[in-house]
C-alpha positions in Angstrom: 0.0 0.0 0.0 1.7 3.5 -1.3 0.8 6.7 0.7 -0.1 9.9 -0.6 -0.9 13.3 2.0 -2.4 16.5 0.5 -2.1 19.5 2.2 -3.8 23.0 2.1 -3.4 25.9 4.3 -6.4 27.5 2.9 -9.1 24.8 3.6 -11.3 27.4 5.8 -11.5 29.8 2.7 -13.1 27.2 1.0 -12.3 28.0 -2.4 -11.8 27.0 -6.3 -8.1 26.1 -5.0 -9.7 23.7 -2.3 -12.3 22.4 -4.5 -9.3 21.3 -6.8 -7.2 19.7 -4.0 -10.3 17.9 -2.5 -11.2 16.3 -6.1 -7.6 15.4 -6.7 -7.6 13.2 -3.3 -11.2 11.7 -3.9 -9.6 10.8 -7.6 -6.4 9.4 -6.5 -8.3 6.9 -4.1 -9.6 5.4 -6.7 -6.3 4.1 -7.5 -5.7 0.7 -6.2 -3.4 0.0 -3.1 -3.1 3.9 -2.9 -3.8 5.6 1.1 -4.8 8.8 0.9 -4.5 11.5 3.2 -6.1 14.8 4.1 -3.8 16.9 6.1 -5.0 20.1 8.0 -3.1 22.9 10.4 -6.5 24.5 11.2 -8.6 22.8 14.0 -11.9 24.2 13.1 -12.1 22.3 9.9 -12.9 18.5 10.0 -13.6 16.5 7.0 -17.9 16.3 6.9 -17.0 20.1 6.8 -15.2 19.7 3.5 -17.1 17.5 2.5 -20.5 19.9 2.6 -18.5 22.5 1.0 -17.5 20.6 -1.8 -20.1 17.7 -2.2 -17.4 15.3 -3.0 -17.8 12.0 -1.2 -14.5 11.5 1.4 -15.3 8.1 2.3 -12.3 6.3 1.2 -9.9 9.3 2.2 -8.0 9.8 5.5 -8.3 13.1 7.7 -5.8 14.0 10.2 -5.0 17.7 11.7 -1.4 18.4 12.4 -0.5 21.4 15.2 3.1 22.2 13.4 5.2 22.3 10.2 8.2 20.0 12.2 5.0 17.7 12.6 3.8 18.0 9.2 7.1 16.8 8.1 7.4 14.0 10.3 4.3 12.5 9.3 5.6 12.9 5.6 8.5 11.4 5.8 7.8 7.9 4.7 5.1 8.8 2.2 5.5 7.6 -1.4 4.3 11.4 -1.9 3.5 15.0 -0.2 1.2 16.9 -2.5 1.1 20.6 -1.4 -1.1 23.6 -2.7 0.2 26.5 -1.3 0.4 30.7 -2.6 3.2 31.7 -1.2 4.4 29.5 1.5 7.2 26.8 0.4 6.0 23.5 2.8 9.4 21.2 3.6 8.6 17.6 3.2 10.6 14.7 3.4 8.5 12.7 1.3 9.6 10.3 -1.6 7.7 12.5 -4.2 7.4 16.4 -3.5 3.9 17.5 -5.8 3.7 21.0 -6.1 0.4 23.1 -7.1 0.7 26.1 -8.2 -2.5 27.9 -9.3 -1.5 31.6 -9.2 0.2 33.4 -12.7 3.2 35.1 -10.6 4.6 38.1 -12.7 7.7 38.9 -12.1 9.4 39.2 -9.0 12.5 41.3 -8.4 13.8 44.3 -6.2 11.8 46.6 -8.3 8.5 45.1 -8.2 8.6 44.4 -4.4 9.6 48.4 -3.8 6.6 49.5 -5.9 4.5 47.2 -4.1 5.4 49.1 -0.8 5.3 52.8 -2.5 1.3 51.3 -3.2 0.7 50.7 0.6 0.9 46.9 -0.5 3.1 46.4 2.6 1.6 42.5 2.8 1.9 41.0 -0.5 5.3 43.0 -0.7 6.3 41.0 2.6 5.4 37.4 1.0 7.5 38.3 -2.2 10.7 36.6 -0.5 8.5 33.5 0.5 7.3 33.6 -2.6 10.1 33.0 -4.5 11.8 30.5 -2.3 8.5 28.3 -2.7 9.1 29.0 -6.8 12.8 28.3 -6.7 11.8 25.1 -4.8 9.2 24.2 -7.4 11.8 24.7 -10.4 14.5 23.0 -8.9 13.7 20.3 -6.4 10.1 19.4 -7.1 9.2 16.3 -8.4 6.6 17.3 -10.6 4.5 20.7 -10.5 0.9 20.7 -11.7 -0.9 23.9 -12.6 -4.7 24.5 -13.3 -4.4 25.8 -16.9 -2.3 26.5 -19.8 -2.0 30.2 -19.0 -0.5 29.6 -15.3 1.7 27.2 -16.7 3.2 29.2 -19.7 3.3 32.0 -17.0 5.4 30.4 -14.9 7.4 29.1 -17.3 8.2 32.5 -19.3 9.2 34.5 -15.8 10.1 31.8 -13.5 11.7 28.6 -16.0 9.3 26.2 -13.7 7.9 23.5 -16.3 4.7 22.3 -15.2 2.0 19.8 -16.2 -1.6 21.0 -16.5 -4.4 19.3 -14.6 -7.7 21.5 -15.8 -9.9 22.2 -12.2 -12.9 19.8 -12.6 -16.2 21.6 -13.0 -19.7 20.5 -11.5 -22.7 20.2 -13.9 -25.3 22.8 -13.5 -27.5 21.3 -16.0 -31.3 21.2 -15.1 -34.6 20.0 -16.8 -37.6 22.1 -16.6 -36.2 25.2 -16.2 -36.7 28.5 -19.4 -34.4 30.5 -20.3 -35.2 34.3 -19.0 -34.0 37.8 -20.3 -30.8 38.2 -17.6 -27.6 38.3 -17.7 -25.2 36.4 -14.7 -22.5 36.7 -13.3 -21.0 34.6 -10.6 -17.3 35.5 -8.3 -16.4 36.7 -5.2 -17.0 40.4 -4.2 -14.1 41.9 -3.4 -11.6 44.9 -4.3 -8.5 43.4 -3.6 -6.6 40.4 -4.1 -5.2 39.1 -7.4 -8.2 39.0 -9.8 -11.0 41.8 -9.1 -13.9 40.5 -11.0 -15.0 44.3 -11.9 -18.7 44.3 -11.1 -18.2 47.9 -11.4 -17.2 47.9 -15.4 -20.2 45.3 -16.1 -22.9 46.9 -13.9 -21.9 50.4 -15.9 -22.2 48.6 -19.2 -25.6 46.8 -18.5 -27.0 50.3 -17.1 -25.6 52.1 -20.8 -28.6 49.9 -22.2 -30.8 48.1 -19.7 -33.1 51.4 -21.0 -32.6 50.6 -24.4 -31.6 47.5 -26.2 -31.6 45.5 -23.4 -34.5 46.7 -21.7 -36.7 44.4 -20.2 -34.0 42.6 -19.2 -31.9 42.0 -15.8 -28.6 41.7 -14.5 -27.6 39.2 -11.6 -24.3 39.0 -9.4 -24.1 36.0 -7.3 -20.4 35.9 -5.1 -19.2 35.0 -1.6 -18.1 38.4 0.6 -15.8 38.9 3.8 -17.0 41.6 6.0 -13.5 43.7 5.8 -14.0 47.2 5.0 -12.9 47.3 1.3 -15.2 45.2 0.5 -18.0 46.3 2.9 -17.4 49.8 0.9 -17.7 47.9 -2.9 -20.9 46.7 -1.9 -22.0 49.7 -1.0 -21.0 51.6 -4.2 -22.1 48.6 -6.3 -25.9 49.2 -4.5 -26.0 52.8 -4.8 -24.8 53.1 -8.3 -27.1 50.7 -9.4 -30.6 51.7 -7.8 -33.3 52.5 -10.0 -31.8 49.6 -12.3 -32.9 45.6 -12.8 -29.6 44.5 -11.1 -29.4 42.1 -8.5 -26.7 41.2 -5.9 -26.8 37.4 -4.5 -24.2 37.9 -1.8 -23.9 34.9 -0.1 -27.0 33.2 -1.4 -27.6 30.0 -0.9 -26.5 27.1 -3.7 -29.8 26.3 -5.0 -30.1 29.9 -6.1 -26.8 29.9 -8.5 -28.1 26.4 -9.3 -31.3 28.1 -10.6 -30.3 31.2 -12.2 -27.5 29.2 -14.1 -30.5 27.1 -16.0 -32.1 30.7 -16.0 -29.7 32.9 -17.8 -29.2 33.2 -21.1 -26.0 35.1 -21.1 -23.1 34.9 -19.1 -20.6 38.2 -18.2 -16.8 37.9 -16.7 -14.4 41.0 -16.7 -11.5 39.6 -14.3 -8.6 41.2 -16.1 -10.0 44.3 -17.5 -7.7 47.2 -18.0 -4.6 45.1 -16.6 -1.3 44.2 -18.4 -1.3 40.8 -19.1 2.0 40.7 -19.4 3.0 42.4 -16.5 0.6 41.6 -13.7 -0.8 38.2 -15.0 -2.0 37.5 -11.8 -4.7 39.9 -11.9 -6.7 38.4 -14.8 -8.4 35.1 -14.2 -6.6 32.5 -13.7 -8.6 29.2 -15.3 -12.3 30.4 -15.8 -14.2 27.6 -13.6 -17.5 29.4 -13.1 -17.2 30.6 -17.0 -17.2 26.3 -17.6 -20.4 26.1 -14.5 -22.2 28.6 -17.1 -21.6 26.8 -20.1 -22.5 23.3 -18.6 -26.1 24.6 -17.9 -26.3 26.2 -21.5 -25.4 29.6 -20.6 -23.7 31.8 -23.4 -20.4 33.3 -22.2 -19.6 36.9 -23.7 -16.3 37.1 -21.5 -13.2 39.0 -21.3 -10.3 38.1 -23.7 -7.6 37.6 -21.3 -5.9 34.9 -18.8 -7.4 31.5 -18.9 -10.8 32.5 -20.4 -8.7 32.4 -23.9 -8.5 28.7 -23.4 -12.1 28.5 -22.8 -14.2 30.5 -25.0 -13.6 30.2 -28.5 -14.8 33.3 -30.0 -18.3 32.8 -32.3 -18.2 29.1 -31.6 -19.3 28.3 -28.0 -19.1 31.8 -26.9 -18.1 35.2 -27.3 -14.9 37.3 -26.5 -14.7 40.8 -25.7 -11.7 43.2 -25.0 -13.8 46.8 -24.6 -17.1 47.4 -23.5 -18.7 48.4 -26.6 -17.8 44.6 -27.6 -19.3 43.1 -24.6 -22.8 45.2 -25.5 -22.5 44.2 -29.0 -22.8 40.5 -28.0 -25.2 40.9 -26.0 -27.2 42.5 -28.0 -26.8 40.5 -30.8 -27.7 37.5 -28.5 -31.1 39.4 -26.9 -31.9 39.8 -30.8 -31.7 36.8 -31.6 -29.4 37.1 -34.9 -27.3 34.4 -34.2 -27.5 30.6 -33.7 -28.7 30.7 -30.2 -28.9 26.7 -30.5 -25.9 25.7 -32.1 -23.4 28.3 -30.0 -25.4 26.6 -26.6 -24.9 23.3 -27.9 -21.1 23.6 -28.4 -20.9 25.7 -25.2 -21.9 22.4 -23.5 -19.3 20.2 -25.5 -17.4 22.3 -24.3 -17.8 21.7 -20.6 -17.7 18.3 -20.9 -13.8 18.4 -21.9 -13.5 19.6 -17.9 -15.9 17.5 -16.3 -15.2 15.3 -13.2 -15.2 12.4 -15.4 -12.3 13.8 -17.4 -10.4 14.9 -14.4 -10.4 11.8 -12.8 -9.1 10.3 -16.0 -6.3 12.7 -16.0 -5.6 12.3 -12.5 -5.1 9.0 -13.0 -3.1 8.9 -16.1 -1.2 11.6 -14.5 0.0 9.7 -11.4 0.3 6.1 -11.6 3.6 6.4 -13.2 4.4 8.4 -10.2 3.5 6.0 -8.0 4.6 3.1 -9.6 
């Protein structure tokens, strides 16, 4: 029987990156004579919490909580392999196998860009810089293998950093329903908040939808659904977002519950993503998205993307076929209003849109998974 231990320091934010490393354990159970291994630093999080969060069954997978990193790495020390998911923080291991996942686009890093983080008040991120780079130096030099969550994170990496990575697409949840019509309104589904790596600008969308809820789009509406974190800066985006938008068909789903996004996901007819707009690519990829995963939860339940031309969504969306790109705002109300008209094969662009999805289903993952580790482990 080999051993395999995942870790996460982030399991109580419960996000995309947990999701990911949560599906990768469940999928490398299914592995014969394989023992895998949940490993937590945070007491508060047990495993029927994670396993509510993600709805992926944890039955065959081991839990333990560990109090310290000296700990961490003597439990790991006679794995087969130590799979780590971390955003700053290089994790020592003694492990036969050291799996890194790296899910964030790094620009680069350097003297200049750490001082004009500070001049920007960025004291925090400008403080994880060093720690940043000695977990990327680590992952180019003595990793085993490093897996990243798309092709844009990897060629990132690769360009600034000369890390070579594998890419294991995130595995995306089926939102498909019966019985459910498609409505005039627009969705669009990310976590409120004005800071971070990839701002999804509800502010640029909610303007554009407002430049023609009165006129071509009228009579239709606009929905945000997203998580949000009572710290001020985001306290005060919700506040602008509400006060900007009053007297206008726009909705905000902060913190709704799951059936909701279920819903209006078999009730939209378009889909809107703006992660990335107005940023250099090229020199702060980490600020556009990073895969596209709730992009792919759209498309599964037959939803029409009109989305940003940058980061991973390039991957995704290809332009006219299963979707639309935009790269200004005039082109995002074009396709919208080209789709609201009705000028355009609605059926046929739906129908590859869920083709699509099905290239990053579970199913697929697993596969990959798989196909990925058992010479790995064997």
């Amino acid at each position: 029987m080999k051993s395999i231990y995942l870790y996460n320091p982030f399991w109580s934010t419960f996000g995309g990156g947990e999701n990911y490393t949560l599906a990768l354990a469940e999928a490398l159970s299914q592995i014969p004579e394989i023992c895998v291994t949940l490993l937590s630093d945070d007491p508060r999080i047990q495993k029927a919490d994670l396993e509510r969060f993600s709805q992926i069954d944890l039955c065959n997978i081991n839990f333990r909580i560990i109090h310290s990193s000296n700990e961490l790495d003597q439990i790991t020390r006679s794995a087969d392999a130590f799979i780590c998911l971390s955003n700053f923080k290089w994790v020592k291991s003694a492990a036969h196998r050291r799996i890194q996942l790296l899910q964030i686009p790094y620009g680069k890093i350097n003297a200049a860009s750490i001082f004009t983080k500070i001049f920007k008040g960025k004291l925090r991120e400008a403080a994880k810089d060093p720690f940043r780079l000695k977990m990327l130096s680590f992952s180019r030099s003595e990793a085993d293998i490093v897996i990243t969550n798309s092709r844009f994170v990897s060629d990132t990496l690769a360009k600034n950093f000369g890390i070579e990575s594998r890419v294991l697409h995130p595995p995306i949840q089926d939102f498909l329903l019966q019985g459910f019509s498609r409505k005039n309104l627009i969705l669009s589904v990310g976590r409120f908040f004005g800071k971070l790596y990839n701002d999804k600008r509800y502010d640029v969308l909610t303007e554009a939808f407002r430049r023609v809820s009165r006129s071509n789009l009228q009579g239709w509406e606009y929905h945000i659904v997203g998580n949000a974190s009572k710290d001020p800066a985001t306290e005060k985006m919700l506040y602008s977002l509400r006060e900007k938008n009053k007297g206008y068909p726009v909705y905000l789903h902060v913190n709704c519950a799951f059936e909701l996004l279920h819903q209006l996901y078999n009730e939209a007819t378009i889909f809107w993503h703006a992660a990335g707009y107005e940023v250099d690519e090229d020199l702060h990829p980490e600020n556009v998205e990073h895969f596209g995963m709730t992009t792919v939860e759209a498309m599964s339940a037959g939803c029409i993307p009109v989305v940003i031309k940058k980061g991973g969504q390039k991957e995704i969306v290809l332009d006219t076929v299963n979707g639309f790109s935009w790269s200004t705002t005039d082109e995002l109300i074009g396709h919208s209003v080209e789709i609201a008209r009705g000028s355009i094969p609605l059926a046929e662009i739906r129908q590859n849109a869920r083709k699509r999805f099905e290239e990053f289903s579970m199913e697929r993952f697993r596969q990959r998974a798989v196909k990925l580790f058992s010479p790995v482990l064997s």
